[in-house]
C-alpha positions as CSV (number, residue, x, y, z in Angstrom):
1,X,-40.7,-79.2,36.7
2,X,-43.7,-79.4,34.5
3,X,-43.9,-75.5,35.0
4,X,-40.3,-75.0,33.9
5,X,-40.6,-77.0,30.6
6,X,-43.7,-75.3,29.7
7,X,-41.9,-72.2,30.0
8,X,-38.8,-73.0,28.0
9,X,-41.1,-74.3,25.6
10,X,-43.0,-71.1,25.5
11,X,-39.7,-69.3,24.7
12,X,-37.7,-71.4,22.4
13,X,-38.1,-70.8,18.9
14,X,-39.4,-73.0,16.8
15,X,-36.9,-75.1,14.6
16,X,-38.2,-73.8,10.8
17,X,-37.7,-70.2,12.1
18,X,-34.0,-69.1,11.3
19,X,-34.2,-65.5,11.7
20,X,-32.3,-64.1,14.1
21,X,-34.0,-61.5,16.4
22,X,-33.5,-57.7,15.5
23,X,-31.6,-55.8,18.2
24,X,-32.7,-52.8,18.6
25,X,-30.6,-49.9,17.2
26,X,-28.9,-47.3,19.7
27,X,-30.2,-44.3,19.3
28,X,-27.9,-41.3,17.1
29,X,-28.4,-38.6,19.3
30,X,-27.8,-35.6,16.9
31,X,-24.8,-33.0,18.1
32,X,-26.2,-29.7,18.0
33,X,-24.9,-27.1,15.0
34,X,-21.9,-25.1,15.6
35,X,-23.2,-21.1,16.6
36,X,-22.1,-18.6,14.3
37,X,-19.4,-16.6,16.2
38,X,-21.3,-13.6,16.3
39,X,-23.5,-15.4,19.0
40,X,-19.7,-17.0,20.6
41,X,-18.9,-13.5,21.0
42,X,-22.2,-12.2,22.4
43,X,-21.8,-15.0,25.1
44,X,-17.9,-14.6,25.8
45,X,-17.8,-11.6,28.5
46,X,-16.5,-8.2,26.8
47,X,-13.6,-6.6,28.2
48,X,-13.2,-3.1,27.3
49,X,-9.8,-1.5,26.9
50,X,-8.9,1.2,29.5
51,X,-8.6,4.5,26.9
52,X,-6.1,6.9,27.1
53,X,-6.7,10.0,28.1
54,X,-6.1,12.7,25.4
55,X,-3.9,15.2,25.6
56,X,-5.6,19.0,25.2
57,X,-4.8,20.6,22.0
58,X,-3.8,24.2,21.6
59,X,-6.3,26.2,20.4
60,X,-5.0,27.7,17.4
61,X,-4.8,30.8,15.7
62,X,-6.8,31.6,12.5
63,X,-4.5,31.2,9.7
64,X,-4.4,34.2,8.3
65,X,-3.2,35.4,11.6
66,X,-0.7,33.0,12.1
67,X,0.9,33.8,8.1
68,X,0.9,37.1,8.9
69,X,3.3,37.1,12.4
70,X,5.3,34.6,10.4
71,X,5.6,37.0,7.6
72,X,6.4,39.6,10.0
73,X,9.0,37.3,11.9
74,X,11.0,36.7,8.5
75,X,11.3,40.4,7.5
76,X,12.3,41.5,11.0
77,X,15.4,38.4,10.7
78,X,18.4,39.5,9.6
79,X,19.5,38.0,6.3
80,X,23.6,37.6,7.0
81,X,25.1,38.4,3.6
82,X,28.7,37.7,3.3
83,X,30.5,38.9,1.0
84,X,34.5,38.4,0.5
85,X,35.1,39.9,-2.8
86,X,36.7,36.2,-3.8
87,X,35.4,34.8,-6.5
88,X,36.0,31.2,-7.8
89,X,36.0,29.5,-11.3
90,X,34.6,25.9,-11.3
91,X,34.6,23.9,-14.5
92,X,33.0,20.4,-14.9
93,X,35.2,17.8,-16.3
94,X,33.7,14.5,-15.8
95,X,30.4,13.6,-17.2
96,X,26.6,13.8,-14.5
97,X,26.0,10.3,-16.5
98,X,26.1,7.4,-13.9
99,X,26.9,9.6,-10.9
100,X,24.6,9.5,-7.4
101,X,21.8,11.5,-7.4
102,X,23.0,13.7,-4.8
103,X,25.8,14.2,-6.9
104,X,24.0,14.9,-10.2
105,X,21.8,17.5,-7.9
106,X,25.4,19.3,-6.2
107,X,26.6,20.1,-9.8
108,X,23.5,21.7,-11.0
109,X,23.1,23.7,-7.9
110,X,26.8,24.8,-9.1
111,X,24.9,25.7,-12.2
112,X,27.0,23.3,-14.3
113,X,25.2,20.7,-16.3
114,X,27.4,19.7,-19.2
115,X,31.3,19.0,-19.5
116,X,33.7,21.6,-20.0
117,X,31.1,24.8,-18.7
118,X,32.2,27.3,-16.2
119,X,30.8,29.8,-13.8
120,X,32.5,32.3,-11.7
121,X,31.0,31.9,-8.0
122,X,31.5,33.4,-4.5
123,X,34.2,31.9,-2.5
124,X,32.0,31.0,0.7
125,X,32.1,27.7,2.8
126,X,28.7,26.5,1.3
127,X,30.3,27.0,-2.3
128,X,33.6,25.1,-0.9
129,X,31.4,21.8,0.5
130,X,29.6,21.7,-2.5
131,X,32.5,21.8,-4.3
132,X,34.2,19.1,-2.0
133,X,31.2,17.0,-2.3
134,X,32.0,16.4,-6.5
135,X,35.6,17.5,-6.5
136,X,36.4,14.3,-8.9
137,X,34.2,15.8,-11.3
138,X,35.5,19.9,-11.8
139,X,37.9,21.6,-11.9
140,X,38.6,24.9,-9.2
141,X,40.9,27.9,-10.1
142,X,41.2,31.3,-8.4
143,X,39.0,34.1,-10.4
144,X,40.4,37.1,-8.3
């Protein structure tokens, strides 16, 4: 017993010291920095995409050849000409101010741009659509 109180005497603290015993700190172990995603990429396996096989171009003419057998492929065309001997008198009437563009383009390929002009055309069927297309806006009479 004499053992055992020497002991405890050994470890108690003495009764002026009041400071409490310093624990020691856990240790911060430091997380390591983020890697740049150029090195995330290098490690992340690389699939490559299947490619597409190309399809084989023609080989082409020079194109100086090629103008020429198209120049020679219009002049050989026949150029159908119809001609009825009709003729028709279109006069505009309402104002291009306003109007669609498509319609402001249909009057001056009738070659009318202002109120109150005429012109004497052909009597075809592209002359008659056109006419149909701003038939609010002229007026049609019979030339021949």
């Amino acid at each position: 017993m004499a053992d055992e109180a020497k002991k405890s005497a050994k470890t108690a603290k003495p009764a002026g010291d009041k400071t409490p015993k310093k624990e020691a700190a856990p240790k911060v172990v430091a997380k390591p920095k983020a890697a740049p995603k150029a090195a995330e990429a290098e490690a992340a396996p690389k699939v490559k995409k299947p490619k597409r096989p190309k399809a084989p171009r023609p080989k082409l003419a020079p194109a100086w050849e090629r103008f020429a057998a198209l120049e020679k492929a219009v002049a050989q065309r026949p150029v159908p000409v119809v001609k009825s001997g009709k003729t028709v008198k279109i006069t505009q009437i309402g104002s291009k101010i306003g109007r669609e563009t498509y319609q402001e383009a249909t009057l001056k390929g009738l070659g009318l741009n202002k109120r109150h002009r005429s012109r004497v055309l052909e009597d075809t069927p592209e002359v008659r659509g056109m006419i149909a297309r701003v038939k609010h806006l002229v007026r049609v009479e019979s030339a021949s």
